[in-house]
N, C-alpha and C positions, 0 to 999 in steps of 0.2 A: 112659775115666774123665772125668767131667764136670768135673771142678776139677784143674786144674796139677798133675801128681804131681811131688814133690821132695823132698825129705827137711823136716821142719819141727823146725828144732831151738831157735827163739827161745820165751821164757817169754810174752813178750805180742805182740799183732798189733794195728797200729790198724786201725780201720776200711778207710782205704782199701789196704789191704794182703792183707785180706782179700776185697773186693770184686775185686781182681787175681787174685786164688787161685783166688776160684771166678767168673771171667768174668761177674761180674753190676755192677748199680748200686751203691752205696752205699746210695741210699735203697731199695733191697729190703732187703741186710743189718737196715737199722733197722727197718724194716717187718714183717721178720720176728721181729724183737727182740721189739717190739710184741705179736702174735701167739701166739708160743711163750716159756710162764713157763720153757722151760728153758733158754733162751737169757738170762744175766743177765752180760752182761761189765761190767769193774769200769769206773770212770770215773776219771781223775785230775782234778786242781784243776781244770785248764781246761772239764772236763766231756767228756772224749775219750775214745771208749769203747778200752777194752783188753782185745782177746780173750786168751781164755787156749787150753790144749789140748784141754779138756772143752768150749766154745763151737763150738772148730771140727769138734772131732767131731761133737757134735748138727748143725751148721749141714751138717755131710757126709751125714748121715742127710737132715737138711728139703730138701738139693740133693736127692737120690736120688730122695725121694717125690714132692718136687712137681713137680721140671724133669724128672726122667727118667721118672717112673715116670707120672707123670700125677694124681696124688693132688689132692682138690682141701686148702683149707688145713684142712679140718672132719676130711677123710678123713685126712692128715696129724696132726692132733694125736690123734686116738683111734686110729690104728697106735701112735703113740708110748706113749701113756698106757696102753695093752694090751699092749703088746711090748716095751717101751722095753730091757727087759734083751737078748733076744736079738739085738735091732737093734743096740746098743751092742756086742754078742761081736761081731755078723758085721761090723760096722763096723771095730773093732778088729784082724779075722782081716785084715780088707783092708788097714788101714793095714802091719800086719807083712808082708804080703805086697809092697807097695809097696816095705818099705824093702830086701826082700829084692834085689827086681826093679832098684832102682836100684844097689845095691851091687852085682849080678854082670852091667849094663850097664858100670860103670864097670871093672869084671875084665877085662870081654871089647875094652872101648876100649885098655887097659892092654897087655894083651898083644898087640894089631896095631898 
């Protein structure tokens, strides 16, 4: 899995919290921000960006295409803009899957 698998249970992520998540810079995060119109996280007074859980989905999707899969960022927005929904299930399937995998690691720690 390219980005930190863990369970994500907070409503907002700043910047550098998510640049931790998924082992990149900061300024890719923004760059990508830049980039992709679906990437719109809120900003508070100071102007601090605040991811939500629909941000770091997408940005789970543009890690996929572009660091793993090789996408360049052209090939990366028209997968999206053509498939965006079933990218979004299988993204989705994956996240359930994850929180599946971490809950019955923590079973299997539990009872040894």
């Amino acid at each position: 899995m390219p980005y930190k698998e863990r369970e994500i249970t907070k409503l907002y992520y700043s910047i550098g919290e998510v640049s931790k998540l998924f082992e990149v810079n900061s300024s890719l995060i923004r760059f990508w921000e830049s980039e992709f119109d679906l990437l719109k996280p809120k900003k508070n007074k100071k102007g601090n960006r605040l991811f939500t859980q629909k941000d770091l989905t997408y940005l789970k999707i543009i890690y996929e295409l572009v660091k793993v899969k090789g996408y360049t960022l052209e090939g990366a927005k028209r997968a999206l803009k053509d498939d965006r929904n079933t990218l979004l299930e299988k993204q989705n399937l994956i996240d359930a899957l994850s929180k599946i995998k971490i809950q019955l690691e923590s079973l299997k720690k539990d009872l040894y």
